[in-house]
N, C-alpha and C positions, 0 to 999 in steps of 0.2 A: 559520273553517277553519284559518289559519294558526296562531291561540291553540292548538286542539286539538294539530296538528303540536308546537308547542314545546313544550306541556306533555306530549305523550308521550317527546320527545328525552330533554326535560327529566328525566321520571321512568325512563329507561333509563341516564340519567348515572348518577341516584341505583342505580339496583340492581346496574348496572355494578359502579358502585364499593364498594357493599358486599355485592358477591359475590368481589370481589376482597380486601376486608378479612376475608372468612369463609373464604376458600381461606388465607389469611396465616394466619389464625389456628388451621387447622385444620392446618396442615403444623408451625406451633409446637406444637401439643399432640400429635402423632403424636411430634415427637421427644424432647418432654419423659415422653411414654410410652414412649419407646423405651431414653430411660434411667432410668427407674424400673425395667423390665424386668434391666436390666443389672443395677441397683444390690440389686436382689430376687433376682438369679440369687450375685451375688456373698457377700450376707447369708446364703445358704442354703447355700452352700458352707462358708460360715465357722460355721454352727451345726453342721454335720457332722462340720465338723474339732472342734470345743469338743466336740460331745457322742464322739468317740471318747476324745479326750482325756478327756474325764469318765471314761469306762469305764475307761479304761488306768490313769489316779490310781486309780478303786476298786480296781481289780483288783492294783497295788501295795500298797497300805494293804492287803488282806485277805490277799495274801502276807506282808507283815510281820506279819500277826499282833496286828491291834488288837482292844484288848476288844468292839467292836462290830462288828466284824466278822468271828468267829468261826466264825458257822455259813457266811457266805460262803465264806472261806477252806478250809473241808474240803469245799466242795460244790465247790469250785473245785478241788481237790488231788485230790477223785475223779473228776472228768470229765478232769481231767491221765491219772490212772492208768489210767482206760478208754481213752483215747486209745494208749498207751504197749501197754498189753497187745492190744487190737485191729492195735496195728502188728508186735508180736513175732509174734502170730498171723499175719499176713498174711506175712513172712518166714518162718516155720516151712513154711509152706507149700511 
């Protein structure tokens, strides 16, 4: 009876202790996920700003007036001029 006694102590040490090694571990991956989270929120802010910045370059370059950028440039130069006349219309008013 006393064997059984120790070997259930015994095997409560063991789960004890690695229920506490699995809490350990689980609070380090929550916060190594927590900053993955950050570092993922960060990266997407910064492709946001690169991809306006993309647009802004094109939209320079097609205002200057590059050979390949031609047909952008007058679609860009008419949506300016609807814009422009849409706003004298709204003043005339």
């Amino acid at each position: 009876m006393t064997e059984i006694i120790q070997s259930l102590e015994s095997n409560l040490v063991k789960l004890f202790s690695k229920l506490q090694r699995l809490e350990n571990e689980n609070q380090m991956l929550k916060q190594e996920l927590e900053i993955s989270k950050e570092k993922s929120n960060k990266q997407e802010l910064e492709i946001q700003t690169l991809t306006k910045d993309l647009e802004t370059l094109k939209l320079a370059n097609a205002l200057l007036g590059s050979d390949e950028n031609k047909r952008e440039t007058k679609l860009k130069i008419n949506s300016l001029i609807r814009e422009i006349d849409y706003c004298i219309a709204q003043l005339s008013e």
